[in-house]
C-alpha positions as CSV (number, residue, x, y, z in Angstrom):
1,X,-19.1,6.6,41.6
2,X,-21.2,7.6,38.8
3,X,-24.5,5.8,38.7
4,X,-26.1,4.3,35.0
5,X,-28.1,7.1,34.6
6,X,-25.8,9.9,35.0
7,X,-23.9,7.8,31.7
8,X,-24.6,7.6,28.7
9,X,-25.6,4.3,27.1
10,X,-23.2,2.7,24.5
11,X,-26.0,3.8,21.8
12,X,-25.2,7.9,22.7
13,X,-21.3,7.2,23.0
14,X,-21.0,5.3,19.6
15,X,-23.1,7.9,18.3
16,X,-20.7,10.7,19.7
17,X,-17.9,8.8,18.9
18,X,-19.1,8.5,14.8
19,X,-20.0,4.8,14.9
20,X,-23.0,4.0,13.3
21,X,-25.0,1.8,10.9
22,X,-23.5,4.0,7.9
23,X,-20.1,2.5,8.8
24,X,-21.0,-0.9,9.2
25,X,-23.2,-0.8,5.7
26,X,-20.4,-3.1,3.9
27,X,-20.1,-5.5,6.8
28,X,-21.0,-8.8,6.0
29,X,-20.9,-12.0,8.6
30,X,-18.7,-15.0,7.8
31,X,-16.8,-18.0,8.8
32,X,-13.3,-18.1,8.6
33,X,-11.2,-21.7,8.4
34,X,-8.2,-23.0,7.9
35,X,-6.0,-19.8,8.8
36,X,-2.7,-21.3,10.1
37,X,-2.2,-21.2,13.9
38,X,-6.0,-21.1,14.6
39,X,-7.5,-24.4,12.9
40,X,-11.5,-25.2,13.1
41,X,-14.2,-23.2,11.7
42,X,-14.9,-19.3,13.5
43,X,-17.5,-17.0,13.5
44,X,-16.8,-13.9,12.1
45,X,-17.5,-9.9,10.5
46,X,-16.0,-9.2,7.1
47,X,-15.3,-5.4,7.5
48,X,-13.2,-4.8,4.5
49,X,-11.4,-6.3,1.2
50,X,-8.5,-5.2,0.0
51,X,-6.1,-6.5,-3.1
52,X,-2.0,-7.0,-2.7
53,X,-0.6,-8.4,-4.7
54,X,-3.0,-9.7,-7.3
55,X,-4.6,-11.9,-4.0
56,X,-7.8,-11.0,-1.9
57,X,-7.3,-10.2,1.6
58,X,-10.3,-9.3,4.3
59,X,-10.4,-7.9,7.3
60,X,-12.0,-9.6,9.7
61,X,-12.7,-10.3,13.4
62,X,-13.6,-13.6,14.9
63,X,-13.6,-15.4,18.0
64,X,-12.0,-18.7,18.6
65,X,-12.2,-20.8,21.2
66,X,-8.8,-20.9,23.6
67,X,-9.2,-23.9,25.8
68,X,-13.0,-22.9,27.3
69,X,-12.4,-18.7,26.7
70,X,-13.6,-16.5,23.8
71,X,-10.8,-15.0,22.1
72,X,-11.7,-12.3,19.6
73,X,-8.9,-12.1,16.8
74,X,-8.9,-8.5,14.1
75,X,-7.0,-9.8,11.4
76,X,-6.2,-9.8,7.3
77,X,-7.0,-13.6,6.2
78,X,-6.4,-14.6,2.7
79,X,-9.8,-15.2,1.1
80,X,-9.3,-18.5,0.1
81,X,-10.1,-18.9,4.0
82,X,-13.5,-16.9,4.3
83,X,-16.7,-18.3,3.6
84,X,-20.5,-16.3,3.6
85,X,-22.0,-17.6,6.5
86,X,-25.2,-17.1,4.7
């Protein structure tokens, strides 16, 4: 069993791995509603835009709430269904 200091911290391996704050620079926090098949309002990260077919699509990941457990959910949602959270 390796103990926590013979690992490295999620700081080092995100660093190793090429995460960093450079790649989350365009990030932006949002809600996302009315996407069919999860209703309410959800808490989420805009990571990207992208156009097809003359509509706005982001990526995004948010969790929803399935019957008392957090579900997190990466998917393309039409823009009319983001909001800023700001």
């Amino acid at each position: 069993m390796i103990s926590k200091r013979d690992s490295l911290t999620l700081a080092e391996r995100s660093a190793l791995a090429g995460v960093g704050r450079e790649r989350l620079a365009g990030a932006r926090h949002c809600r996302v509603s009315g996407v069919p098949g999860d209703p309410g309002r959800w808490p989420g990260l805009l990571a990207e835009w992208a156009q097809r077919d003359g509509s706005w699509f982001g990526r995004v990941v948010y969790a929803v709430d399935d019957g008392g457990r957090v579900v997190l959910v990466e998917a393309w949602v039409d823009a009319e269904h983001l909001q800023s959270a700001g």
